[in-house]
C-alpha atoms as an extended CHARMM CRD file, in Angstrom:
* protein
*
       165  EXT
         1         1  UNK       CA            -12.6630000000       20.4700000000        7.0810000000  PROA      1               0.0000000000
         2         2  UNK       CA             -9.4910000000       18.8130000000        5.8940000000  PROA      2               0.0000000000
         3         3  UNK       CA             -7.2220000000       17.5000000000        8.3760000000  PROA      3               0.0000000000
         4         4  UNK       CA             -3.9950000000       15.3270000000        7.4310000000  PROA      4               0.0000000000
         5         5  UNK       CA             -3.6220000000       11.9860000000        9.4430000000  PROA      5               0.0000000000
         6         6  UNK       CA              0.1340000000       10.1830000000        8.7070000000  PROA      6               0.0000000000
         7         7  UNK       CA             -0.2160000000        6.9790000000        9.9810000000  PROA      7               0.0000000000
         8         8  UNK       CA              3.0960000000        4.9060000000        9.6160000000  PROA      8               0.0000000000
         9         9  UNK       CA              2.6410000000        1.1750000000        9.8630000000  PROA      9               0.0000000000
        10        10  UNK       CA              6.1850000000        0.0050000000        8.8480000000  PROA      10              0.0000000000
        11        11  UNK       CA              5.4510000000       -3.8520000000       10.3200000000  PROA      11              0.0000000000
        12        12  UNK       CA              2.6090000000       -3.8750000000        7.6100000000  PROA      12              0.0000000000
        13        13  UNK       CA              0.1350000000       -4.7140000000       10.5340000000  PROA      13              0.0000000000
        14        14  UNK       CA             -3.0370000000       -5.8320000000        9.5930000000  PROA      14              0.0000000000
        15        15  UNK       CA             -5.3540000000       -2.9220000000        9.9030000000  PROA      15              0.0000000000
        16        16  UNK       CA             -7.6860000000        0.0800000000        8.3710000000  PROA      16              0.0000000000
        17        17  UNK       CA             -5.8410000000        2.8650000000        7.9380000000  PROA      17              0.0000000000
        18        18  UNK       CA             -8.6810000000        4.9780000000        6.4290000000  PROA      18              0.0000000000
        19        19  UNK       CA            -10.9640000000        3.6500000000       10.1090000000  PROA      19              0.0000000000
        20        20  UNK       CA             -7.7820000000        5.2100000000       11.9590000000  PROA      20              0.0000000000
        21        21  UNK       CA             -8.0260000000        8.3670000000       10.0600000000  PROA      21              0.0000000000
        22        22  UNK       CA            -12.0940000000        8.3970000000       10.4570000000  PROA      22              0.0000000000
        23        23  UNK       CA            -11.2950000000        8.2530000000       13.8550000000  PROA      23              0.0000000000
        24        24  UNK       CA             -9.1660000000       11.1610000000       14.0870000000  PROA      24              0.0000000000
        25        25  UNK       CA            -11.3240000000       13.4870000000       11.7250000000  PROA      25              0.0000000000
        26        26  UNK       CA            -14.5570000000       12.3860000000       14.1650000000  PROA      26              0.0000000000
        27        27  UNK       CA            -12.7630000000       13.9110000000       17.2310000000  PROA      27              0.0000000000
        28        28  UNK       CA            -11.4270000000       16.7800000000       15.3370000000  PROA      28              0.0000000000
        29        29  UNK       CA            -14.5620000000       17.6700000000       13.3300000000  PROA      29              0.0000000000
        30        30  UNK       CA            -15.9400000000       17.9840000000       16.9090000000  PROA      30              0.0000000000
        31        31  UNK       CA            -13.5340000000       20.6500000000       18.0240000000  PROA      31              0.0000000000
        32        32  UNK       CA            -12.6910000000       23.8860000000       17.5130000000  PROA      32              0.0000000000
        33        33  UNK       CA             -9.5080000000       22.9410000000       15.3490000000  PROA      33              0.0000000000
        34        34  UNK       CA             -7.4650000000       24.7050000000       12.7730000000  PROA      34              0.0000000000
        35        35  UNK       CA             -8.6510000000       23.3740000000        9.1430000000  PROA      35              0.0000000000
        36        36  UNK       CA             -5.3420000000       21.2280000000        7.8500000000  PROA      36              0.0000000000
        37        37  UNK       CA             -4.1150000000       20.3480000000       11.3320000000  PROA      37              0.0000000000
        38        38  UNK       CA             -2.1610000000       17.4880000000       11.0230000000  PROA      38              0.0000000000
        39        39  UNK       CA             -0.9920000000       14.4710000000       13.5500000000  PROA      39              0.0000000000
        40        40  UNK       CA              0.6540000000       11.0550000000       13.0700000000  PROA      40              0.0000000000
        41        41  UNK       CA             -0.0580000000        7.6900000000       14.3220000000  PROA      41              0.0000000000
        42        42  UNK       CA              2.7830000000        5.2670000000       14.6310000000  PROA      42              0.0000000000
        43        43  UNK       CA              1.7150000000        1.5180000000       14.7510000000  PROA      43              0.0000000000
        44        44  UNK       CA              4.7450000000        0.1660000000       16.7820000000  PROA      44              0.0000000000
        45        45  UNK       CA              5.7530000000       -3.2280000000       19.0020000000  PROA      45              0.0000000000
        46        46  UNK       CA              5.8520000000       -3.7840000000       22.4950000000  PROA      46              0.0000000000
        47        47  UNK       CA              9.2470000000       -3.6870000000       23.2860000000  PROA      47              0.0000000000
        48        48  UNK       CA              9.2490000000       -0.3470000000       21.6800000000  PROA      48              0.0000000000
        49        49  UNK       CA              6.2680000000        1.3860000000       23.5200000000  PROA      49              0.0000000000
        50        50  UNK       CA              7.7420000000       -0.3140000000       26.9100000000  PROA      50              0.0000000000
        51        51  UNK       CA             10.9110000000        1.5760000000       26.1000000000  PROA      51              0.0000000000
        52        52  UNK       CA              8.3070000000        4.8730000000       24.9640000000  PROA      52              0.0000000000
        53        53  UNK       CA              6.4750000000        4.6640000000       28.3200000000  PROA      53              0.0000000000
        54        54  UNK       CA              9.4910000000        4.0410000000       30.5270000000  PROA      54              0.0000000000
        55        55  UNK       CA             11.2200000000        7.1410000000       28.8010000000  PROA      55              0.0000000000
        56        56  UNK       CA              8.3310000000        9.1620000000       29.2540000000  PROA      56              0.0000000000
        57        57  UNK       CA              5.8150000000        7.8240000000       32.1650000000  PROA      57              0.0000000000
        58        58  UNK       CA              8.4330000000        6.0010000000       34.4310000000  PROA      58              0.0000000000
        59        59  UNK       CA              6.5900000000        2.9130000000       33.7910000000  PROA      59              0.0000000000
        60        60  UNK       CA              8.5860000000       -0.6630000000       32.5670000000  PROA      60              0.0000000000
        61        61  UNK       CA              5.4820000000       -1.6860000000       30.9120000000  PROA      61              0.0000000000
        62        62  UNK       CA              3.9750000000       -1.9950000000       27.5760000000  PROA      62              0.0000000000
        63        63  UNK       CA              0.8810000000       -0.5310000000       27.1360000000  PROA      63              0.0000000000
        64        64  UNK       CA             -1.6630000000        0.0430000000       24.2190000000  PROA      64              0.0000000000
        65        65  UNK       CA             -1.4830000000        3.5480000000       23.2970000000  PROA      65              0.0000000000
        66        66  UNK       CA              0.1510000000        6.5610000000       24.4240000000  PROA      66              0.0000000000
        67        67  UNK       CA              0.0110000000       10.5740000000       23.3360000000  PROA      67              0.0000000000
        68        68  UNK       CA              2.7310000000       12.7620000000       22.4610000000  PROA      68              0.0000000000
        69        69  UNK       CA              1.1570000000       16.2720000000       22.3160000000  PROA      69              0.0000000000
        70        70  UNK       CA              2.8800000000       19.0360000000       20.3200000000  PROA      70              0.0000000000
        71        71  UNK       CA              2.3660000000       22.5820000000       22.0480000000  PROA      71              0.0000000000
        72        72  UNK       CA             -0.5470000000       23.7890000000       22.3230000000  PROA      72              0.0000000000
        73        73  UNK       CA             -2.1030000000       25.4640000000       20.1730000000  PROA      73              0.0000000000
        74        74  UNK       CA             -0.6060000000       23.4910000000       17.9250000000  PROA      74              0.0000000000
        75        75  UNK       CA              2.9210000000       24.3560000000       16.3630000000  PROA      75              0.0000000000
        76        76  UNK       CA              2.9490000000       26.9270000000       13.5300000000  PROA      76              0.0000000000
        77        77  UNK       CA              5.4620000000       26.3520000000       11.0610000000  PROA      77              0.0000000000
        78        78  UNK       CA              5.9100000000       28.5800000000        8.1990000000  PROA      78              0.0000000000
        79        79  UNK       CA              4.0480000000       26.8840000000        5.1560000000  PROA      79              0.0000000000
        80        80  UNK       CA              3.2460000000       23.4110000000        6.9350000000  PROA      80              0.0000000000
        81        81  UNK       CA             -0.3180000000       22.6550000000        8.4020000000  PROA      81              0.0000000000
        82        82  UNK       CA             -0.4680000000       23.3490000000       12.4110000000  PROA      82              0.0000000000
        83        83  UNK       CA              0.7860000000       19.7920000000       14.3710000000  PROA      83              0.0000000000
        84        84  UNK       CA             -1.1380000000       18.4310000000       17.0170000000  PROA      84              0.0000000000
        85        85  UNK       CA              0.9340000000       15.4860000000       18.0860000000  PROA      85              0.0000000000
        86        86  UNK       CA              1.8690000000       11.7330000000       17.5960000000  PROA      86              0.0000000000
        87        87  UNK       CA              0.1090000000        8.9000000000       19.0020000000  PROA      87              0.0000000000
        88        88  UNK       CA              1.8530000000        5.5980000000       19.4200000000  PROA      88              0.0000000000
        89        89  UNK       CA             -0.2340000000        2.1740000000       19.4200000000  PROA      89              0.0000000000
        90        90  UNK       CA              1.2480000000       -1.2260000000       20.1260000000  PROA      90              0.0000000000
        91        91  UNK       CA             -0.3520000000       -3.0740000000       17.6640000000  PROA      91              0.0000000000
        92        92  UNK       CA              0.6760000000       -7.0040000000       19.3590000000  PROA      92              0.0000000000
        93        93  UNK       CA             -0.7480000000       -5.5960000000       23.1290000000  PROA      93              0.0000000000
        94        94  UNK       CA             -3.4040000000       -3.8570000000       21.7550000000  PROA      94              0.0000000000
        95        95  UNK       CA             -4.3730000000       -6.6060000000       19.5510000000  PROA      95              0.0000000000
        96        96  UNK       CA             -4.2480000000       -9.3320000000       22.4420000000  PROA      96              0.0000000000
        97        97  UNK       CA             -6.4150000000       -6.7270000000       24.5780000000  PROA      97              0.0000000000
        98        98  UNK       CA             -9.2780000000       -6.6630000000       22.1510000000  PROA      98              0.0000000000
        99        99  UNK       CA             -9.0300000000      -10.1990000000       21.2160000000  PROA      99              0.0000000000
       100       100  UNK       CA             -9.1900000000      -10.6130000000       24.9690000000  PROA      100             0.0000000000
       101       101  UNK       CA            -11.9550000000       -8.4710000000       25.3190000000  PROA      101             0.0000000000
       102       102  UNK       CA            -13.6910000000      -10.0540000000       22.4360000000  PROA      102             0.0000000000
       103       103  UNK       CA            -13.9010000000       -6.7530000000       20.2590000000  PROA      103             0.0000000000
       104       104  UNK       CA            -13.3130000000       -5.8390000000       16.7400000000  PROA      104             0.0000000000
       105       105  UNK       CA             -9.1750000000       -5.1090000000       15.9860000000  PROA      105             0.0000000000
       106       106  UNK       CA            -10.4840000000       -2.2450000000       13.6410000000  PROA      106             0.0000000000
       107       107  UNK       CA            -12.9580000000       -0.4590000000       16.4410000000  PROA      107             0.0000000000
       108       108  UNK       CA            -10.5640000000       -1.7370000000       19.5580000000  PROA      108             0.0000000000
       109       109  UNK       CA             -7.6870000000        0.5710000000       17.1910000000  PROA      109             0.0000000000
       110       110  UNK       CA            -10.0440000000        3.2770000000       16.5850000000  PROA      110             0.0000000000
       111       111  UNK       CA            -11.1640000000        3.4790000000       20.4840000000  PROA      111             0.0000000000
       112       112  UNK       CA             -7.2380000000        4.2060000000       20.7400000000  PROA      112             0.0000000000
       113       113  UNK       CA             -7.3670000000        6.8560000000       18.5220000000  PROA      113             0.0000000000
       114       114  UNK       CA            -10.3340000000        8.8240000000       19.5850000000  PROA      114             0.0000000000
       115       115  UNK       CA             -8.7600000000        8.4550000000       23.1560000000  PROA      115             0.0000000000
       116       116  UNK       CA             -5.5410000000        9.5440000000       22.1970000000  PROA      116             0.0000000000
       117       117  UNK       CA             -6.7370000000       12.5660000000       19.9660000000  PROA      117             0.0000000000
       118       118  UNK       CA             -8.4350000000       13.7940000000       23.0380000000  PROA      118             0.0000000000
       119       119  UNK       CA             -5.1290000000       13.7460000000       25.0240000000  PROA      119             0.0000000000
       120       120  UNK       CA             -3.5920000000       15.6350000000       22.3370000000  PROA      120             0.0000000000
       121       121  UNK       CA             -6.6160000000       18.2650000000       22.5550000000  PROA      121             0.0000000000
       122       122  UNK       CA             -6.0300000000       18.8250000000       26.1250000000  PROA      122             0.0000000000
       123       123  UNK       CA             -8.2840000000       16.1930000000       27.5570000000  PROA      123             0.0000000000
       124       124  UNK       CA             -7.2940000000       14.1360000000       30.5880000000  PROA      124             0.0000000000
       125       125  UNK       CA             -9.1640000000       11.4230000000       33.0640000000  PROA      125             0.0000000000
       126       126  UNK       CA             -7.0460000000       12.6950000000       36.0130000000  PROA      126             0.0000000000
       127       127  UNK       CA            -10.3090000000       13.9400000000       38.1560000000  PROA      127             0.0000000000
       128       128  UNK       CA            -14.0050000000       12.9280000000       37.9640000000  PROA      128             0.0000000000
       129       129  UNK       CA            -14.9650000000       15.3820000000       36.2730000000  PROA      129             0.0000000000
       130       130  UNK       CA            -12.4560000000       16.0340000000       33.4490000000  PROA      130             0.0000000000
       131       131  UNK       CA            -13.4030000000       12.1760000000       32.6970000000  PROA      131             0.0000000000
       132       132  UNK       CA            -17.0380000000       12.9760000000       32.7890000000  PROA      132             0.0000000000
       133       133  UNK       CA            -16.0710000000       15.1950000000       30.1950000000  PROA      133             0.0000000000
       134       134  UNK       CA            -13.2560000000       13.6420000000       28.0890000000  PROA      134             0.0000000000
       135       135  UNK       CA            -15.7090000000       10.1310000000       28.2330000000  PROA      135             0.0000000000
       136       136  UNK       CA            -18.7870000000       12.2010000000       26.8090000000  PROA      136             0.0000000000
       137       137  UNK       CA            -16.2450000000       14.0530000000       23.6440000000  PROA      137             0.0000000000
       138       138  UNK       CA            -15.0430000000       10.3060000000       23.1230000000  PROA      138             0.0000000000
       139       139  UNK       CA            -18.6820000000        8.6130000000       22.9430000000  PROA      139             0.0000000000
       140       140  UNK       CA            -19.4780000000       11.0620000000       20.6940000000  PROA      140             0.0000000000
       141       141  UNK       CA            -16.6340000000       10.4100000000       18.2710000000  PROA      141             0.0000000000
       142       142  UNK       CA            -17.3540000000        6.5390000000       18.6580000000  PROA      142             0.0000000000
       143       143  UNK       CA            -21.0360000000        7.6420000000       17.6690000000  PROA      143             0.0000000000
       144       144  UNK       CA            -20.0440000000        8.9210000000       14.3200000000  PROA      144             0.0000000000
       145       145  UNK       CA            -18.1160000000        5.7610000000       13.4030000000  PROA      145             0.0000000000
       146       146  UNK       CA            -20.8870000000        3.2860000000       14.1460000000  PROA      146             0.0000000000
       147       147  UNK       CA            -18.6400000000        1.7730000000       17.1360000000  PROA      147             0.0000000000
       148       148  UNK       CA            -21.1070000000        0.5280000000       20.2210000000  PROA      148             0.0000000000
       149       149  UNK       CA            -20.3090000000        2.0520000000       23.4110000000  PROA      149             0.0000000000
       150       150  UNK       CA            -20.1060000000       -1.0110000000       24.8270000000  PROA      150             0.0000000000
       151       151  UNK       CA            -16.1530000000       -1.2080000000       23.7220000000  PROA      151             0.0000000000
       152       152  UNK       CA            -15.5570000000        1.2880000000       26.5790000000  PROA      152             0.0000000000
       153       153  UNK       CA            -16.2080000000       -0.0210000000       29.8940000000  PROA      153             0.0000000000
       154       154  UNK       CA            -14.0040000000       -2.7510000000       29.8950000000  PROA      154             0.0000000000
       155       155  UNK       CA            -10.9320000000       -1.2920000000       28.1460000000  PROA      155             0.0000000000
       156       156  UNK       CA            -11.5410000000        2.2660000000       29.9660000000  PROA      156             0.0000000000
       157       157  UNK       CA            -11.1930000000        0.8750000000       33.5400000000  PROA      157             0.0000000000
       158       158  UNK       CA             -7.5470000000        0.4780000000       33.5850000000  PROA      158             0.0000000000
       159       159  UNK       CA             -5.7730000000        3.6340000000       33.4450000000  PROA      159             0.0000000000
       160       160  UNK       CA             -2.4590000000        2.9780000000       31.8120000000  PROA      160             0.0000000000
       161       161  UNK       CA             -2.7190000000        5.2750000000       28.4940000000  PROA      161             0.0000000000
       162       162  UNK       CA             -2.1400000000        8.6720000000       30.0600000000  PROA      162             0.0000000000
       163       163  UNK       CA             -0.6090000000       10.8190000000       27.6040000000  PROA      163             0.0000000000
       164       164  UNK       CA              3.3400000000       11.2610000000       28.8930000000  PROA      164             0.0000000000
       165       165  UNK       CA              4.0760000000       14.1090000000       31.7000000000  PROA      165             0.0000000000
């Protein structure tokens, strides 16, 4: 299946755009999605995902990514692939987290992705067992790219990358 993944990086932050794309196409692939859906990722700064998730979640905080779901099913636009939605990373916060954390940039950034993609398929953590569910679709993606598990635990606990209401 072909799926388009624009990722804008206009800071020129250090990072694998292809692994972000992977990412995507890993969750997708896994779904029942339209061939040539299409989504963006925007690799921002803090101040500007603060502003993002104060806008949009009520919450004066940066965090490290959030989801911006188009309708769904995903829009249909005369001649342009269906859109799923944009997801918005903070490179600096999400950067410090996995240097924290003592993970990989590249598979801390991918993480983001698959968990973001899953917001923008519908997926949520709100209960225990639509995280049951959402954390089984997002081990599976992190399967395909070779990325241990073992990224999850700590970065999953805190739950500040809800996708916006």
């Amino acid at each position: 299946m072909t799926f388009t993944v624009d990722v804008q990086n206009d800071s020129a932050y250090a990072c694998d755009s292809a692994h972000l794309q992977d990412a995507v196409i890993a969750v997708l692939s896994n779904h029942e999605v339209e061939p040539d859906t299409s989504l963006s990722i925007v690799l921002t700064d803090d101040a500007h995902i603060t502003a993002l998730n104060l806008q949009f979640r009520g919450v004066d905080a940066p965090t490290d990514v959030l989801s911006f779901p188009a309708d769904l099913p995903p829009v249909a636009i005369p001649d342009e692939p269906p859109y799923l939605g944009d997801l918005v990373i903070a490179y600096p916060y999400a950067s410090a987290q996995f240097e924290r954390e003592g993970q990989k940039l590249d598979d801390g950034l991918a993480l983001l992705v698959v968990h973001g993609t899953l917001h923008l398929l519908g997926y949520d953590h709100d209960s225990d067992e639509n995280r049951a569910e959402m954390w089984a679709a997002q081990d599976e993606a992190l399967k395909i790219l070779n990325i241990p598990l073992s990224i999850v635990p700590k970065l999953e606990i805190q739950d500040h990358d809800e996708p916006p209401h």
